[in-house]
PyMOL Python script that loads the backbone (N, CA, C, O; Angstrom):
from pymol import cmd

cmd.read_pdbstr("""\
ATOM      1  N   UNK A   1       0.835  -1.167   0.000  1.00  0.00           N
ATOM      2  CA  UNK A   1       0.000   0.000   0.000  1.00  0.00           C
ATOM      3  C   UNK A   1       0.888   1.241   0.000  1.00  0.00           C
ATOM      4  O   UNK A   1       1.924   1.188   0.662  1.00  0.00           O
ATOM      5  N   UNK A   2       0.552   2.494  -0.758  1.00  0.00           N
ATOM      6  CA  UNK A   2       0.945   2.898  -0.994  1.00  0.00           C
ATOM      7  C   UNK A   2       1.006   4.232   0.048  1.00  0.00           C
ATOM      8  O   UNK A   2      -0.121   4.524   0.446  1.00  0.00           O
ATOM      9  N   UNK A   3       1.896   4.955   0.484  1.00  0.00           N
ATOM     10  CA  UNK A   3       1.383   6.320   1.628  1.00  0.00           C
ATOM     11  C   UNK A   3       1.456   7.366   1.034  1.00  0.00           C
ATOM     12  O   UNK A   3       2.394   7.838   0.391  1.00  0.00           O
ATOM     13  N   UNK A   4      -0.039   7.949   1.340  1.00  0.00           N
ATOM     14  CA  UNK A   4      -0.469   9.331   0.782  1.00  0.00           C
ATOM     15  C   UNK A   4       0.530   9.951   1.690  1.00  0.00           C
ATOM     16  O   UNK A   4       0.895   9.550   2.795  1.00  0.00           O
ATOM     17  N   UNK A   5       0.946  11.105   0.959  1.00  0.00           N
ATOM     18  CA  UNK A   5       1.808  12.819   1.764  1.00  0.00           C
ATOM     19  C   UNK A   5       0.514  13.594   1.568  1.00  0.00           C
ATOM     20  O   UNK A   5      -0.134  13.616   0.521  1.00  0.00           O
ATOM     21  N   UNK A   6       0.193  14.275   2.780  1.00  0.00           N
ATOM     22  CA  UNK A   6      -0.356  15.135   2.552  1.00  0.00           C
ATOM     23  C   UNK A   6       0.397  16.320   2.619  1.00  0.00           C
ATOM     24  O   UNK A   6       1.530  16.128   3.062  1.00  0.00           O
ATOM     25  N   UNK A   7       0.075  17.749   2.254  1.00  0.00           N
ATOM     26  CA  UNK A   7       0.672  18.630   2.403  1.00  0.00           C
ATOM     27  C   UNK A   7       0.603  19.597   3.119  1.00  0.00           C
ATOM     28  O   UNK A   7      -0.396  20.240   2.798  1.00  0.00           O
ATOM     29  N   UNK A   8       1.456  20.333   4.421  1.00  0.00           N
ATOM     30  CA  UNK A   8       1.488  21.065   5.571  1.00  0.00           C
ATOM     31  C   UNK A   8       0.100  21.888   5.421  1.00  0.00           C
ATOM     32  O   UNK A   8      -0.729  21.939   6.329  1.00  0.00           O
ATOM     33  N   UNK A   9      -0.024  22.403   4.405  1.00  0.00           N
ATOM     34  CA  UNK A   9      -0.999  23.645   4.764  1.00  0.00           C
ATOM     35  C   UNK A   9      -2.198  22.696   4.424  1.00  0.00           C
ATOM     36  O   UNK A   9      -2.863  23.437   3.699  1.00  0.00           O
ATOM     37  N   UNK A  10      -2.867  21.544   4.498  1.00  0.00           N
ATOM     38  CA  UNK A  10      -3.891  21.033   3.850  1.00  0.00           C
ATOM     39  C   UNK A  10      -4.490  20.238   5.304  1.00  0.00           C
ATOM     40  O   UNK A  10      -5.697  20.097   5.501  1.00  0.00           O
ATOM     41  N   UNK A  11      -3.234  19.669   6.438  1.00  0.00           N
ATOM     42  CA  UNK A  11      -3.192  19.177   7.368  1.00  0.00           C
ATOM     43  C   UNK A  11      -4.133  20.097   8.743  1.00  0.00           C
ATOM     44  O   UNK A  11      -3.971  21.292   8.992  1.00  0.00           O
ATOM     45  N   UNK A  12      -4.973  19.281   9.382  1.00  0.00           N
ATOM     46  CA  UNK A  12      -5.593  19.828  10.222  1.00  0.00           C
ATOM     47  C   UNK A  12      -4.964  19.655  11.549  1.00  0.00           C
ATOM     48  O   UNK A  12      -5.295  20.070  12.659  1.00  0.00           O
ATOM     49  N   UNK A  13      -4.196  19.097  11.236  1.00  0.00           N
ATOM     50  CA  UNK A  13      -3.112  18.912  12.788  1.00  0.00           C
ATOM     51  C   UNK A  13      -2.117  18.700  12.472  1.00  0.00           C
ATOM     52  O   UNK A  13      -2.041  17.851  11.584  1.00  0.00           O
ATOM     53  N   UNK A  14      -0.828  19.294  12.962  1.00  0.00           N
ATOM     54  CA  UNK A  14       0.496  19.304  12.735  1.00  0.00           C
ATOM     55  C   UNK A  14       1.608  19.057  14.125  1.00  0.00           C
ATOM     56  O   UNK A  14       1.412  19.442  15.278  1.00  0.00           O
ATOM     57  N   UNK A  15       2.509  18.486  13.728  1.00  0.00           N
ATOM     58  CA  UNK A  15       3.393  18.094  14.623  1.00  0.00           C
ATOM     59  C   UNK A  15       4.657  19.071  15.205  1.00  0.00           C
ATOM     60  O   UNK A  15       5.154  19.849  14.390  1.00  0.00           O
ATOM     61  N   UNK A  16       4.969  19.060  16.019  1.00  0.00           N
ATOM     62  CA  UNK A  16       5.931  20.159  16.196  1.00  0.00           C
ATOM     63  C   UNK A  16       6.656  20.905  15.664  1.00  0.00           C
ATOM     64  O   UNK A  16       6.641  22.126  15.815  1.00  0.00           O
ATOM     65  N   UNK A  17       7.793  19.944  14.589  1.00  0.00           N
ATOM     66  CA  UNK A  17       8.401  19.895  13.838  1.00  0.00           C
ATOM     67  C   UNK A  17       7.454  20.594  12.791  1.00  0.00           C
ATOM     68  O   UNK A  17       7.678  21.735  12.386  1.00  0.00           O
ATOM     69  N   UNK A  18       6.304  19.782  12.351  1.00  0.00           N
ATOM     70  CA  UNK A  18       5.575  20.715  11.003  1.00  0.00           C
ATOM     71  C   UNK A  18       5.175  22.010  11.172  1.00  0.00           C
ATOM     72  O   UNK A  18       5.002  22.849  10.288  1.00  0.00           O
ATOM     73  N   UNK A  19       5.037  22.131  12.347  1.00  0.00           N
ATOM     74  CA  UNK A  19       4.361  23.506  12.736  1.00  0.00           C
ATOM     75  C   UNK A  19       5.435  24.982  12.777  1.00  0.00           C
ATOM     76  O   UNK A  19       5.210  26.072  12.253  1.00  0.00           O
ATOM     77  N   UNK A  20       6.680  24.537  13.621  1.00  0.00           N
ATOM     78  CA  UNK A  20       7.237  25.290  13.589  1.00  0.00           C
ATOM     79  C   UNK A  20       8.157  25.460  11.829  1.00  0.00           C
ATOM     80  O   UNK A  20       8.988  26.368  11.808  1.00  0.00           O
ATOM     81  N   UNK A  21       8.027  24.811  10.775  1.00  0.00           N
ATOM     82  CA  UNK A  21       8.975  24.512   9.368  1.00  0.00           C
ATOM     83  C   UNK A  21       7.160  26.201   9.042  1.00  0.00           C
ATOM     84  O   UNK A  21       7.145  27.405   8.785  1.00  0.00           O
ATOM     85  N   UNK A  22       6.387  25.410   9.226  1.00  0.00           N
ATOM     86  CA  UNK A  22       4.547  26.260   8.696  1.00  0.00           C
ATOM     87  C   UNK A  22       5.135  27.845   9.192  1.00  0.00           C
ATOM     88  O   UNK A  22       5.564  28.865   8.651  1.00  0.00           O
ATOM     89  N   UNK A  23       4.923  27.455  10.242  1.00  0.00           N
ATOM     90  CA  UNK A  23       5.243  29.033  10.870  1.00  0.00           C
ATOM     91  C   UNK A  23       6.150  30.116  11.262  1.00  0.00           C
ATOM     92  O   UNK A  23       5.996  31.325  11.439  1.00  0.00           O
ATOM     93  N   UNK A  24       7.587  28.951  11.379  1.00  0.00           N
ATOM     94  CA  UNK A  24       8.776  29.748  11.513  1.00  0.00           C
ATOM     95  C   UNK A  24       9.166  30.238  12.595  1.00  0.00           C
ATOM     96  O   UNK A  24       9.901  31.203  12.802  1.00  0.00           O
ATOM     97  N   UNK A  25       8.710  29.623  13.212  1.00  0.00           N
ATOM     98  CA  UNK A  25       9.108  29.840  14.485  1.00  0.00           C
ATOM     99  C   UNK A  25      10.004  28.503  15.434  1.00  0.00           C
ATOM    100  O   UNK A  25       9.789  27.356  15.041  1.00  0.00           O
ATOM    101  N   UNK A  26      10.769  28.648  16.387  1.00  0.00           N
ATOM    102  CA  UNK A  26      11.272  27.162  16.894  1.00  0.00           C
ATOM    103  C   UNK A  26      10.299  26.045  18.065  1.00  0.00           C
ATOM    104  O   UNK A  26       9.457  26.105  18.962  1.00  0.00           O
ATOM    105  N   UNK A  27      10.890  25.349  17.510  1.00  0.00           N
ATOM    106  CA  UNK A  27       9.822  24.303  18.209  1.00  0.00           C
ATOM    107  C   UNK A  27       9.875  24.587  19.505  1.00  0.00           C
ATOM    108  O   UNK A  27       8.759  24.575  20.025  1.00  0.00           O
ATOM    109  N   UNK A  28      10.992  24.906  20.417  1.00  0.00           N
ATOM    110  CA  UNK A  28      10.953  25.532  21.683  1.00  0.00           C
ATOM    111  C   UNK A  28      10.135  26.289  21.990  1.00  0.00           C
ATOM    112  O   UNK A  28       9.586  26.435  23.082  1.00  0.00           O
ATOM    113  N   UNK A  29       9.945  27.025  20.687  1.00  0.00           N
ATOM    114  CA  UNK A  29       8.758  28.305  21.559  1.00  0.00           C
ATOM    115  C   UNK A  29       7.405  27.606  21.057  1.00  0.00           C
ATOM    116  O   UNK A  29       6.342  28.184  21.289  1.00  0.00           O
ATOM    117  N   UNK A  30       7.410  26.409  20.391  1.00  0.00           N
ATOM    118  CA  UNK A  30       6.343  26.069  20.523  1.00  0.00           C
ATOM    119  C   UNK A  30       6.114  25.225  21.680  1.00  0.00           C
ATOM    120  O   UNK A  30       5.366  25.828  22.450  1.00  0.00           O
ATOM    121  N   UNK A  31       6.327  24.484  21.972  1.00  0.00           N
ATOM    122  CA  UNK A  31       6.816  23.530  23.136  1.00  0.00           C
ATOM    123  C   UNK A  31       6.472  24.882  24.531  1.00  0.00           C
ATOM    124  O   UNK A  31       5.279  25.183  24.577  1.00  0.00           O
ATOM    125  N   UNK A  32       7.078  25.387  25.225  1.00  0.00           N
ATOM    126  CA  UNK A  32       6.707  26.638  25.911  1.00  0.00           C
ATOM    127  C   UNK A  32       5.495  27.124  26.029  1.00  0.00           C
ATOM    128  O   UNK A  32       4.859  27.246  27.075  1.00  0.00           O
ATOM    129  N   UNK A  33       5.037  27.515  24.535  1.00  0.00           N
ATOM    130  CA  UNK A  33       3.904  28.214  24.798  1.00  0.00           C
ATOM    131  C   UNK A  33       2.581  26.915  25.224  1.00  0.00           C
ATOM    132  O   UNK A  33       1.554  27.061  25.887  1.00  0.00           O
ATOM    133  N   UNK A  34       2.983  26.018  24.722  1.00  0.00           N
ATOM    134  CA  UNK A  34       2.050  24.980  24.918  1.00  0.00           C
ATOM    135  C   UNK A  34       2.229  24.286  26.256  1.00  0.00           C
ATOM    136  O   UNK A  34       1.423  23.399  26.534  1.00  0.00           O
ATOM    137  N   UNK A  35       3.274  24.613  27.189  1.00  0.00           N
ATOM    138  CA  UNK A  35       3.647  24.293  28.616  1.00  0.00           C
ATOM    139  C   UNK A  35       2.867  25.846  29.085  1.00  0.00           C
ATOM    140  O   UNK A  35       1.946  25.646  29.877  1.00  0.00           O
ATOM    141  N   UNK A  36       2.993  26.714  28.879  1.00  0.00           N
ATOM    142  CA  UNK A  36       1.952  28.339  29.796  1.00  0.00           C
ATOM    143  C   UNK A  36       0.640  27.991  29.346  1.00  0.00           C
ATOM    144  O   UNK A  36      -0.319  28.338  30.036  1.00  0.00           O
ATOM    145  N   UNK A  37       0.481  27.421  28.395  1.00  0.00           N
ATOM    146  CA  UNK A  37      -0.987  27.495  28.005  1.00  0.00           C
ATOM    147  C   UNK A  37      -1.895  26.210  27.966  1.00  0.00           C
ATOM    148  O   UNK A  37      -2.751  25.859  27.154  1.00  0.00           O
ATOM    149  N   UNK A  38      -1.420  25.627  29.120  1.00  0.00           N
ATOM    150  CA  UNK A  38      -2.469  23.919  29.038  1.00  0.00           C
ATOM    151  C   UNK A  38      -3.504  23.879  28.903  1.00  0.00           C
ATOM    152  O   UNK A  38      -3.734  22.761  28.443  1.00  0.00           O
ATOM    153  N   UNK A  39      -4.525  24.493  29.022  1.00  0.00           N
ATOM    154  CA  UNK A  39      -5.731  24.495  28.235  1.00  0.00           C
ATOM    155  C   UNK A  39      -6.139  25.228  26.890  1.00  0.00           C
ATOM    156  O   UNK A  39      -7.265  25.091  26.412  1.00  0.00           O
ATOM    157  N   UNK A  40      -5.250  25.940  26.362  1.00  0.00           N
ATOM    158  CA  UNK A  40      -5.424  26.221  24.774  1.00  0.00           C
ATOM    159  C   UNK A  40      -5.950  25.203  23.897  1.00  0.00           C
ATOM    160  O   UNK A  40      -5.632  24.017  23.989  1.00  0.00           O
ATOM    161  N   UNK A  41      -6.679  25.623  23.127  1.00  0.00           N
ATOM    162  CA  UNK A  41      -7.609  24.943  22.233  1.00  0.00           C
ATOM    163  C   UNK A  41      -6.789  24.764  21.138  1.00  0.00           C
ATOM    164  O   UNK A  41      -7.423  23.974  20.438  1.00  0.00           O
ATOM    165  N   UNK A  42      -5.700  25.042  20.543  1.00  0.00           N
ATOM    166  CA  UNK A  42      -5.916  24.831  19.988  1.00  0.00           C
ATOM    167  C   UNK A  42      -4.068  23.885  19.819  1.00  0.00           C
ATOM    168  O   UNK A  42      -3.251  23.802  18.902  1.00  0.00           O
ATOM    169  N   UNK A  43      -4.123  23.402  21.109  1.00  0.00           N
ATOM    170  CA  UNK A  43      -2.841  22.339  21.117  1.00  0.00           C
ATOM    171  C   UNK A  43      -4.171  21.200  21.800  1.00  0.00           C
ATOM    172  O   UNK A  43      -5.252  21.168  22.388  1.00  0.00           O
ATOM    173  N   UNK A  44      -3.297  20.540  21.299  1.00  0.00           N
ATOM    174  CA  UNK A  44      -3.861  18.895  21.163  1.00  0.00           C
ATOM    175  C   UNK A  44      -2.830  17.711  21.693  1.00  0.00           C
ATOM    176  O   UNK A  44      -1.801  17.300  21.157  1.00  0.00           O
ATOM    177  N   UNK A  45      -3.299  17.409  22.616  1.00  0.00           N
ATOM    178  CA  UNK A  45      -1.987  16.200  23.208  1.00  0.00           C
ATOM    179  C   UNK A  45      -2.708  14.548  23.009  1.00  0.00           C
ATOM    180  O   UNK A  45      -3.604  14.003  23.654  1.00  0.00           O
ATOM    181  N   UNK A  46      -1.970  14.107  21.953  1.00  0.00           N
ATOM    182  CA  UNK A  46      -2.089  12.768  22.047  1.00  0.00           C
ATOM    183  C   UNK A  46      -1.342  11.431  22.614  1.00  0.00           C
ATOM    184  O   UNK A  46      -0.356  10.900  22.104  1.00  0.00           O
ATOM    185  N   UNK A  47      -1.962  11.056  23.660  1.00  0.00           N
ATOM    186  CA  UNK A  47      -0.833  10.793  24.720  1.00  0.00           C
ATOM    187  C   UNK A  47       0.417  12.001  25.264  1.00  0.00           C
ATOM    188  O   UNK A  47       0.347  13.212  25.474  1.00  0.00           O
ATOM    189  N   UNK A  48       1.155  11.343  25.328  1.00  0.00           N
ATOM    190  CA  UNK A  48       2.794  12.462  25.623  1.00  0.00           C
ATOM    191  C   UNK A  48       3.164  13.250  23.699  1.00  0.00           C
ATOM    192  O   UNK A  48       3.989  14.152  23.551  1.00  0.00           O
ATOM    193  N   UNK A  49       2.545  12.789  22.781  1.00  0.00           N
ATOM    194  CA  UNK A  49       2.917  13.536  21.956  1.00  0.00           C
ATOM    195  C   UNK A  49       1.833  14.992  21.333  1.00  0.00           C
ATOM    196  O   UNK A  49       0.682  14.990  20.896  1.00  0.00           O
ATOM    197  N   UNK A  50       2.703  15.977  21.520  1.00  0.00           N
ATOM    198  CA  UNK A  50       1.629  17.230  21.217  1.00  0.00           C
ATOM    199  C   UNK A  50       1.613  17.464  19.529  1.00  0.00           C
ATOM    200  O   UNK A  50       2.508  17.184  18.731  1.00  0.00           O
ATOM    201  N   UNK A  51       0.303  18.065  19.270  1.00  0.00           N
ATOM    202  CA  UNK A  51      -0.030  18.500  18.026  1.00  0.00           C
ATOM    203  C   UNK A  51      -0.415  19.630  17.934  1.00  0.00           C
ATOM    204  O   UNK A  51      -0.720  20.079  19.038  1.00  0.00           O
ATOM    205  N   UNK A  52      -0.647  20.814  16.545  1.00  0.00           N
ATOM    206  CA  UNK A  52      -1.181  22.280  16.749  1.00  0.00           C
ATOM    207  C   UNK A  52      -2.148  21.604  16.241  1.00  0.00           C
ATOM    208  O   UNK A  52      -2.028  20.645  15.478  1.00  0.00           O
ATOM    209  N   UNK A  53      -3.273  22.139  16.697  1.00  0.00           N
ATOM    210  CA  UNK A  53      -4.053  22.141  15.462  1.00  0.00           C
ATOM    211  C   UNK A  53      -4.158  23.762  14.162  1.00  0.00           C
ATOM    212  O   UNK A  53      -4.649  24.835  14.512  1.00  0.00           O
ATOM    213  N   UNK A  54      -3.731  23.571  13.125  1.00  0.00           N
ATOM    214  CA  UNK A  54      -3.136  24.417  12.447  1.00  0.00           C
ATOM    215  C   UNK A  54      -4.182  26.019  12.349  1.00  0.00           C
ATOM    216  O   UNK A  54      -3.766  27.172  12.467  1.00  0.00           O
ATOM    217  N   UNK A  55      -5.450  25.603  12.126  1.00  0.00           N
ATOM    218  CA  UNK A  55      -6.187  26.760  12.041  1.00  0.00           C
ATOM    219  C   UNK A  55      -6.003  27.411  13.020  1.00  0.00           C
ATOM    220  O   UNK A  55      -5.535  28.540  12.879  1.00  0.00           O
ATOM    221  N   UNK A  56      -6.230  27.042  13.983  1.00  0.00           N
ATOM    222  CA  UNK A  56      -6.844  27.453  15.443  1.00  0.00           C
ATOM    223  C   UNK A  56      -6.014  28.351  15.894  1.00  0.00           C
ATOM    224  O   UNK A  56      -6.365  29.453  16.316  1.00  0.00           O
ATOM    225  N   UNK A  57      -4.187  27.701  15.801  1.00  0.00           N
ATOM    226  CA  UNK A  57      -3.079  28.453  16.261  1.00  0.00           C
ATOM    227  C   UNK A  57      -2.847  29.311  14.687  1.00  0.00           C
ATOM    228  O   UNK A  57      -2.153  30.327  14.700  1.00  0.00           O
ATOM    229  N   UNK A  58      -3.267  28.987  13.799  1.00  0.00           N
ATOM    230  CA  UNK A  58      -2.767  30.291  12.762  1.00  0.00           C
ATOM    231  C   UNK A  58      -3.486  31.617  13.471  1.00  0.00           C
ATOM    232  O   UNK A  58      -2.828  32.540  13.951  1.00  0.00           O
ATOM    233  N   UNK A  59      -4.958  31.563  13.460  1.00  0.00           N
ATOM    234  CA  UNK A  59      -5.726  32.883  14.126  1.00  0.00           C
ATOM    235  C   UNK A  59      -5.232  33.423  15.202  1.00  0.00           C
ATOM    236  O   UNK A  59      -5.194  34.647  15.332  1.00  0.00           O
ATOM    237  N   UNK A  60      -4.643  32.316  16.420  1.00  0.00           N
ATOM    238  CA  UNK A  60      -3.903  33.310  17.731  1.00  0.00           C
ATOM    239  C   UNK A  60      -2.496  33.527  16.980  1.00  0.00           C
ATOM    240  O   UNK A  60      -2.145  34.655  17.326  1.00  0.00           O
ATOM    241  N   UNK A  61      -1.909  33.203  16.462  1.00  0.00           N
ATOM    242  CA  UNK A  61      -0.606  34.166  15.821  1.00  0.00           C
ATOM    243  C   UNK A  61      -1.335  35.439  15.744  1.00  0.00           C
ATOM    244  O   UNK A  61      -1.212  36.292  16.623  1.00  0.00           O
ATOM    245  N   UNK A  62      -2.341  35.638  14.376  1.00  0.00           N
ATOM    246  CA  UNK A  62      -2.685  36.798  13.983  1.00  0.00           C
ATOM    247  C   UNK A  62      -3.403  37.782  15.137  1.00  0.00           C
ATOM    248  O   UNK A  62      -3.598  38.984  14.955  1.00  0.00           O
ATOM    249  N   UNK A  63      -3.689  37.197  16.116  1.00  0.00           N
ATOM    250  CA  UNK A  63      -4.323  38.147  16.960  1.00  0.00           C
ATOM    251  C   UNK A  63      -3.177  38.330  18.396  1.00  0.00           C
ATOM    252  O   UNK A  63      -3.226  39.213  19.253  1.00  0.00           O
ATOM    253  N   UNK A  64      -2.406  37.439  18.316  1.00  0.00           N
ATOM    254  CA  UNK A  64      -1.487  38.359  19.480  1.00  0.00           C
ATOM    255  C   UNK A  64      -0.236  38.770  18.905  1.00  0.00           C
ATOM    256  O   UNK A  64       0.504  39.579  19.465  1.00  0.00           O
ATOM    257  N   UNK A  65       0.127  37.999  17.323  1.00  0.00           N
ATOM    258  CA  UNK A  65       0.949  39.020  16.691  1.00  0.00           C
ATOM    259  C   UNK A  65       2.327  39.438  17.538  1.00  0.00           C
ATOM    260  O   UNK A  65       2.935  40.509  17.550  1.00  0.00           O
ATOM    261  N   UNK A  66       2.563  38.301  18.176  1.00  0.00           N
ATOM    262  CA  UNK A  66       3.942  38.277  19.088  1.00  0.00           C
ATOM    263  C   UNK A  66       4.816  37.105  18.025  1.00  0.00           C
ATOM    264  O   UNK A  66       5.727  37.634  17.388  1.00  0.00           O
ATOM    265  N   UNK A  67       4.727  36.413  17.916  1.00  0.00           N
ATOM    266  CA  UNK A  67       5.130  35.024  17.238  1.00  0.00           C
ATOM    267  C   UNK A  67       5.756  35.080  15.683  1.00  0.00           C
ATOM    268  O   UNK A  67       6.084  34.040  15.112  1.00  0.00           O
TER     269      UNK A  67
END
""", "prot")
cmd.dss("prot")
cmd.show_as("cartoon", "prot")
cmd.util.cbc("prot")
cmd.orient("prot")
């Protein structure tokens, strides 16, 4: 069987690594912000491994515009 790639911006959840390559920022400060912010909506922990979910954290970029 063959494995589909999907592509970063098409993905509704992204991995650390994808998120910070998406956004440009380092995975540290993603990692961080997702340690101050344990109930943010729009990080996703599956088991011990975290995910963005991509929309959710694109809109808080644009609205706190620190990142």
């Amino acid at each position: 069987m063959k494995k589909v790639e999907v592509p970063v911006w098409e993905k509704a959840n992204l991995t650390v690594n994808e998120a910070a390559a998406y956004f440009e920022i380092g995975t540290k400060k993603i990692r961080d912000l997702a340690r101050e912010n344990p109930d943010a909506t729009y990080f996703l922990w599956n088991g011990s491994k975290l995910l963005i979910k991509r929309e959710l954290f694109e809109k808080q970029c644009e609205q706190r515009n620190e990142l």
